[in-house]
N, C-alpha and C positions, 0 to 999 in steps of 0.2 A: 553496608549497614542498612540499607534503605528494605532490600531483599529481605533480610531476618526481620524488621521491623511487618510489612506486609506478610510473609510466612504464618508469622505470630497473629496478626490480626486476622488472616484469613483461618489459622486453627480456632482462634474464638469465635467467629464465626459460625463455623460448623459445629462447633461444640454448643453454641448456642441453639443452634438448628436442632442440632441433637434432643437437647432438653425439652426444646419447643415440642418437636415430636412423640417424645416419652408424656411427654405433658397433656399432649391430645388425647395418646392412645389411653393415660390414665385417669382422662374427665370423659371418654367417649360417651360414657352410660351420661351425665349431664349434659353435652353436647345435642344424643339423640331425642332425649326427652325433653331438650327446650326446643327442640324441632316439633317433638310432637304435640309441645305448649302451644306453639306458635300457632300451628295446622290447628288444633284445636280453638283456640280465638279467634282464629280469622273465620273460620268454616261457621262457627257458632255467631259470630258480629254479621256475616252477611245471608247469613240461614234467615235470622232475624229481621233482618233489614228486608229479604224477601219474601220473607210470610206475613212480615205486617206492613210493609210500604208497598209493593210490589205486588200484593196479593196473590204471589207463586212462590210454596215454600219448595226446599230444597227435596227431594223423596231420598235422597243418599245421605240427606245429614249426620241422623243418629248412628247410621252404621261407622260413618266415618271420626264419628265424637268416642263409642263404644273403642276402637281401636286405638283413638289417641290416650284412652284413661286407662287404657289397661297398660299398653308401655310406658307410660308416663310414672305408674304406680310399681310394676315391679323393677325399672331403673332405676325411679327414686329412691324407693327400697334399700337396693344394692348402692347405691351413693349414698345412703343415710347411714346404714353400718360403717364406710368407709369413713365419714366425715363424724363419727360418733352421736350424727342426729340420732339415732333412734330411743325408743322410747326405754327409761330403763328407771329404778326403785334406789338413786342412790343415796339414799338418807338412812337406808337400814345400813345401807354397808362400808359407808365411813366409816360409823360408830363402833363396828366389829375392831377387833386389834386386828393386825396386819397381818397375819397369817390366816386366819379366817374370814377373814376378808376374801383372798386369793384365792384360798376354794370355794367359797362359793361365787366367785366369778367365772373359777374354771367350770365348777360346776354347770352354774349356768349357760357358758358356751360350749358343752357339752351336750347338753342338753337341746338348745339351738340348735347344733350342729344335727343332734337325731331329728330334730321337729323339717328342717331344712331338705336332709336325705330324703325323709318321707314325700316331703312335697316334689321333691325335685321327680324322684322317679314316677312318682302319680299322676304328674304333670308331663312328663316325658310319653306317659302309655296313651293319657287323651292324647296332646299331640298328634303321637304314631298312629292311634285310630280315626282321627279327620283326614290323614294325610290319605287312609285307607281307604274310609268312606266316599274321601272326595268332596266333604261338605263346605259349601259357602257361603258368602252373604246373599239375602234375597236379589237385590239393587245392583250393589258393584260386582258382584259374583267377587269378590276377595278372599281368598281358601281362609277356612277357619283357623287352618295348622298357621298360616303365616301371624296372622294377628295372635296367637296364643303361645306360638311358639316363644315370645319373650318370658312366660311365667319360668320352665325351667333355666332359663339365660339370666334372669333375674335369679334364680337360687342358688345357682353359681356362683355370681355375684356376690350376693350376700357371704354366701357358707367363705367366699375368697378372701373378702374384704375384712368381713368380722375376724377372719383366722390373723390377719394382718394385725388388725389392731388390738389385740391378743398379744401376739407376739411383742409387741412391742410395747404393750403394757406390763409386761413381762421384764421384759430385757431395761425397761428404765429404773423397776426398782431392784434387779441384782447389779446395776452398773453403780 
């Protein structure tokens, strides 16, 4: 009895593990951009602290403040579509009756989704063209392509996330 009793705890366990891990991999876009909060206050608290106590300011700061705000902004992004933060006019579309309501939601993530495409692949071709040029920061020499490369990772994101929650704005009201 002892054995199936341990079996059983040890399958919850790993089924817990499980979870935990699914759970990572689906807050990762908030995980890395509270990394890049972090990096970003601390760099910017002692940037400060050595330009005006120290009287030696940082020469790597801004490059390195520029690179936390731009991941920062298109992870955020991509977790704001998913968590329903983002920005959206819902007071016209209450008021609609319930079928028109639903198109022009779809509508609008339609729409999104073209605005999204656009960015993604325009963003994919800078990108490919820093990767090409070889361009980087003045200071840390850090390739442009790495720091920018999050804008189409971010539209991914997004175009991923908003389709999710879609979907299941969806499926709650024909259940």
């Amino acid at each position: 009895m002892n054995i199936c009793v341990c079996f059983r705890e040890t399958g919850e366990i790993m089924g817990e593990q499980k979870k935990l891990g699914r759970s990572i991999l689906n807050n990762l876009d908030f995980f890395i951009a509270g990394i890049a909060l972090t990096v970003l206050v601390f760099v910017t608290f002692f940037g400060v602290f050595a330009r005006y106590f120290m009287g030696n300011p940082f020469a790597w700061e801004e490059e390195v403040q520029l690179a936390c705000f731009v991941w920062i902004t298109f992870l955020g992004v991509g977790a704001a579509f998913r968590t329903g933060s983002h920005v959206a006019i819902e007071i016209l579309v209450e008021r609609m009756p319930e079928k028109v309501a639903h198109l022009v939601e779809l509508g609008g993530y339609l729409i999104s989704m073209g605005i999204l495409l656009f960015f993604f692949y325009y963003s994919d071709v800078i990108v490919y063209s820093m990767i090409q040029m070889g361009r980087s920061t003045n200071i840390l020499h850090i390739p442009n392509a790495a720091i920018y490369l999050v804008v189409p990772i971010g539209c991914v994101l997004m175009m991923y996330n908003y389709t999710r929650v879609i979907i299941k704005k969806f499926k709650e009201v024909h259940d």
